[in-house]
C-alpha positions as CSV (number, residue, x, y, z in Angstrom):
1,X,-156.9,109.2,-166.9
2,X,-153.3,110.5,-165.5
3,X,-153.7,111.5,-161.6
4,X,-153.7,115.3,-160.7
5,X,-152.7,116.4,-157.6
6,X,-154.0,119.9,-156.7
7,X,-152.6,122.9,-154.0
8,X,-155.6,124.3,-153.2
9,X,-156.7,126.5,-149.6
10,X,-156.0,130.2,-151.1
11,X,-158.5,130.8,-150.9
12,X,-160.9,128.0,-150.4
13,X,-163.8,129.8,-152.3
14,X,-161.5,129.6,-155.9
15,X,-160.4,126.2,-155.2
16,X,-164.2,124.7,-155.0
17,X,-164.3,126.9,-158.7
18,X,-161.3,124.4,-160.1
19,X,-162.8,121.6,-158.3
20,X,-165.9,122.1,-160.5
21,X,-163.9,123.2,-163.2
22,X,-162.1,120.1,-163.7
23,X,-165.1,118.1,-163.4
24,X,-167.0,119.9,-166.2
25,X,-163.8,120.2,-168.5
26,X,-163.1,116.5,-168.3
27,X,-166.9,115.3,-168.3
28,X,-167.6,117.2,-171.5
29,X,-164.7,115.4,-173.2
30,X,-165.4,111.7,-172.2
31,X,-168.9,111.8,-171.0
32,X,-170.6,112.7,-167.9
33,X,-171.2,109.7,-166.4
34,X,-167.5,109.6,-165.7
35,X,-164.8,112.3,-163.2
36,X,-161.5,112.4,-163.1
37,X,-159.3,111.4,-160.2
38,X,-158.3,114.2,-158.1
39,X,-155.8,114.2,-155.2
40,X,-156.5,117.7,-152.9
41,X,-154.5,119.1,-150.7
42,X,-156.0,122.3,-149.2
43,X,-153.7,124.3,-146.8
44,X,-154.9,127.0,-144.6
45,X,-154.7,130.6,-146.2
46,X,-152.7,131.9,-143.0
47,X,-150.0,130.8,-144.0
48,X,-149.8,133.3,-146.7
49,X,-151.0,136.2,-145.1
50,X,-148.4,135.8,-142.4
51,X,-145.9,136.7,-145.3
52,X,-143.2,134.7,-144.0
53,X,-141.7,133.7,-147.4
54,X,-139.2,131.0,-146.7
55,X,-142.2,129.1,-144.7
56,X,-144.1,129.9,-147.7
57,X,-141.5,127.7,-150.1
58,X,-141.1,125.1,-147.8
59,X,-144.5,124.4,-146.9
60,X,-145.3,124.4,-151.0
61,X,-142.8,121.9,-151.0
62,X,-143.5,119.3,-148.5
63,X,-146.7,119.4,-149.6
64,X,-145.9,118.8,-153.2
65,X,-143.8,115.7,-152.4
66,X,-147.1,114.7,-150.3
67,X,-148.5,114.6,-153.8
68,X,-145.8,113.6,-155.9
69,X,-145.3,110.4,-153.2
70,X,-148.5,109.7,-153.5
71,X,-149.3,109.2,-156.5
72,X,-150.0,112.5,-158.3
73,X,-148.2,112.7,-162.2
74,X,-148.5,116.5,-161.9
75,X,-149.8,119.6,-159.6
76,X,-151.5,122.7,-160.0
77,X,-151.6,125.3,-157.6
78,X,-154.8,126.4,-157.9
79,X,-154.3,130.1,-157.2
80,X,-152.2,132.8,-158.8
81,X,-150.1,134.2,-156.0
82,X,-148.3,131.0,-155.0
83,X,-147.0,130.3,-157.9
84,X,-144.0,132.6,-156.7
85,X,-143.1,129.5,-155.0
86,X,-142.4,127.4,-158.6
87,X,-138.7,128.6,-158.9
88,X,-138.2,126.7,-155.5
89,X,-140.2,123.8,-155.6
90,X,-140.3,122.6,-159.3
91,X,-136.8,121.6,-159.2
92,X,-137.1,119.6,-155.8
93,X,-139.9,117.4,-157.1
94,X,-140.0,114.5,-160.6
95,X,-143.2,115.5,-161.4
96,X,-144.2,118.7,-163.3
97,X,-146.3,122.2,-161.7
98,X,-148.7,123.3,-164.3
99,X,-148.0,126.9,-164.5
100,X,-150.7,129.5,-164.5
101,X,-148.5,132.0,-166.6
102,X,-148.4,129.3,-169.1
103,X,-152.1,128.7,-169.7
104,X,-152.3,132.1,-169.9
105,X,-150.3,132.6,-172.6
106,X,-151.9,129.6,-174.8
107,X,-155.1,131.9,-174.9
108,X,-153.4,135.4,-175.3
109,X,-151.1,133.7,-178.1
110,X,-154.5,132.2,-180.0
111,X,-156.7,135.3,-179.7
112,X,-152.6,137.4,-180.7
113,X,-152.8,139.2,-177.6
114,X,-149.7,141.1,-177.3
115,X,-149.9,143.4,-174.3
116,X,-152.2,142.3,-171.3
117,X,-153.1,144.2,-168.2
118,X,-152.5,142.2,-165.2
119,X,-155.2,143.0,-161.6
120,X,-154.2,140.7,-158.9
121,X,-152.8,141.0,-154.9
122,X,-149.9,143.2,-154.8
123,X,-147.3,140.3,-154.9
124,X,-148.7,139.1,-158.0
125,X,-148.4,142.5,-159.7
126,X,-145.4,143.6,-158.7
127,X,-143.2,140.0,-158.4
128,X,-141.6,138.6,-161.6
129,X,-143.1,135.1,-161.1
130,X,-146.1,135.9,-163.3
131,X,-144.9,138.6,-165.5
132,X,-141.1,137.3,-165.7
133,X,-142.6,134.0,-167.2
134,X,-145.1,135.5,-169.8
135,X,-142.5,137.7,-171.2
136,X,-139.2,135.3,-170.9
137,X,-141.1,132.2,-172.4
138,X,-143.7,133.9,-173.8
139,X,-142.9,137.4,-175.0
140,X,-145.8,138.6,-173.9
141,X,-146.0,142.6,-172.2
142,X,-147.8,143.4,-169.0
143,X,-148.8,146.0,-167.3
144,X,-150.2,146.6,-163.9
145,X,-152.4,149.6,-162.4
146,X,-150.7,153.3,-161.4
147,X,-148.5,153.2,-158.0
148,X,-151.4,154.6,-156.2
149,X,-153.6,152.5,-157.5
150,X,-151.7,149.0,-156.8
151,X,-152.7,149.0,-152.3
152,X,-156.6,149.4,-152.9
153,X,-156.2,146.6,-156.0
154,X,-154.6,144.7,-153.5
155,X,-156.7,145.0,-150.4
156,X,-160.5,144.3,-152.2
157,X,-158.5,140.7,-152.7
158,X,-157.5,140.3,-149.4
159,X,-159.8,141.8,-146.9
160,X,-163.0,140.7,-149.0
161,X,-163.0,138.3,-152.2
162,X,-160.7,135.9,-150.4
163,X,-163.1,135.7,-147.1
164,X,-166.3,135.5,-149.8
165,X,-167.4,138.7,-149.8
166,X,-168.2,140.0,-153.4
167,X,-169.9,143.6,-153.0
168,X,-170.2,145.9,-156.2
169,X,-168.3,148.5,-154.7
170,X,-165.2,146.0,-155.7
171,X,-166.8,145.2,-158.8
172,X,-166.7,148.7,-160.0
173,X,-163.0,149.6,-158.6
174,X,-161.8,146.9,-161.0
175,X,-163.9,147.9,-163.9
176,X,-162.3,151.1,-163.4
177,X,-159.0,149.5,-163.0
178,X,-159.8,147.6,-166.6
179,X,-160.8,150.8,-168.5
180,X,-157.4,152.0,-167.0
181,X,-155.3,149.8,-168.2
182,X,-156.8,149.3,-171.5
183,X,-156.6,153.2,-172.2
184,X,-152.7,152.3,-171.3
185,X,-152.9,150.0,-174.4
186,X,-154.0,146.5,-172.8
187,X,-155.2,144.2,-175.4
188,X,-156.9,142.2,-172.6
189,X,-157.1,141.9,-168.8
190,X,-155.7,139.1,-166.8
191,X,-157.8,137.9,-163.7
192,X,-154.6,137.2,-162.1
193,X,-156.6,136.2,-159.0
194,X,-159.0,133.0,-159.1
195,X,-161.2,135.1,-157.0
196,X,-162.0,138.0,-159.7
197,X,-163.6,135.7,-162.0
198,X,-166.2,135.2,-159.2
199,X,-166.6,139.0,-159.2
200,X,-166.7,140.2,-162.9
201,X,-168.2,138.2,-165.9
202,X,-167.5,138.6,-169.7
203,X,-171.2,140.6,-169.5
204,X,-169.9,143.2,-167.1
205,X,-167.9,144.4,-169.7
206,X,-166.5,144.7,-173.2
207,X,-162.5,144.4,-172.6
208,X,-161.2,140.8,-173.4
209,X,-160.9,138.8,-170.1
210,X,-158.1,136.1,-169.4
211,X,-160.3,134.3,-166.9
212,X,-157.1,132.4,-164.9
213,X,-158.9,129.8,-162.7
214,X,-160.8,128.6,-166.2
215,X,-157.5,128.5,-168.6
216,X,-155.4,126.6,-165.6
217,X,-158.7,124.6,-165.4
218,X,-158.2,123.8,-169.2
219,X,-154.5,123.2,-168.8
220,X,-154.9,120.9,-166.5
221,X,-157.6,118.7,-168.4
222,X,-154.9,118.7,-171.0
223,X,-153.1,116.8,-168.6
224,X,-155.6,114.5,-167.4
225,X,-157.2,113.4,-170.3
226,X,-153.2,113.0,-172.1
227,X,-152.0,109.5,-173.6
């Protein structure tokens, strides 16, 4: 099996999920007496809510050559905000980043998804790193809740489902947020934060979910498991 290296720390509750994740995923392909090698490196979450973004890139980067140097044949950042950090560090290192946006749009693309609805923190909805990618290499639309809408979307991430605190309060401002977006014309709503698949399950409502942390999960097997 090819060595993964993994970002992980924002926040720690979603990175235990692709721990697991990766686990399953590879045991149910070549049996469950067996795991795949993993190489963690889990930073502390202040460093993004300080919002400081050149330490942001730089820290991404030294810790991706930790990885790269020792040993890893790829990375995944497992969470969906960081990833406005690829631009900067993918170039800088030999070894590929998995992108989220991309195992995103492997599902949309198979179940022809053409216009998904994107809930995440604010950066994530607003920046180009998630969107730019599905619609430059994928051509695939997005849109993202009302203006006024986009600070309370935001703050249920940060002030609660990042620190482990799932109430149904939240649960019902994003089911709200869904019906929203699908009355917009969403085909489908991306969990673009691997802490809303904790929250909301397929059961909790009819409208297609892309559940990220599961599809970067897969994308990553892909790797692991590759000749």
């Amino acid at each position: 099996m090819n060595l993964l290296g993994m970002i992980g720390g924002t926040s720690w509750h979603s990175t235990i999920e692709y721990y697991r994740l990766l686990n399953e995923l590879v045991g149910e392909e070549i049996g469950k007496q067996q795991n795949p090698p993993l190489l963690l490196y889990s930073l502390n979450v202040k460093l993004m809510r300080k919002n400081d973004p050149e330490k942001i890139k730089n820290s991404y980067l030294e810790i991706a050559q930790k990885l790269e140097n020792a040993g890893a044949g790829a990375i995944i950042i497992c969470a969906n905000t960081p990833h406005l950090v690829y631009d900067f560090v993918q170039p800088k290192i030999d070894i590929p980043i998995l992108h989220i946006a991309d195992a995103i749009a492997k599902e949309a693309k198979q179940k022809d998804f053409k216009k998904l609805g994107l809930l995440g923190t604010k950066p994530t909805m607003t920046g180009d790193f998630l969107q730019g990618r599905l619609k430059k290499n994928h051509q695939i639309e997005t849109i993202i809740p009302s203006q006024e809408h986009i600070d309370e979307t935001h703050r249920f991430i940060s002030e609660e489902l990042t620190q482990g605190n799932f109430t149904e309060t939240a649960k019902n401002f994003y089911l709200e947020q869904m019906q929203l977006l699908q009355d917009r014309g969403a085909d489908a709503i991306i969990l673009g934060c691997t802490e809303l698949p904790m929250l909301i399950k397929e059961k909790d409502t009819e409208i297609p979910l892309l559940d990220t942390t599961r599809l970067h999960a897969q994308l990553a097997t892909e790797f692991i498991l590759k000749d």
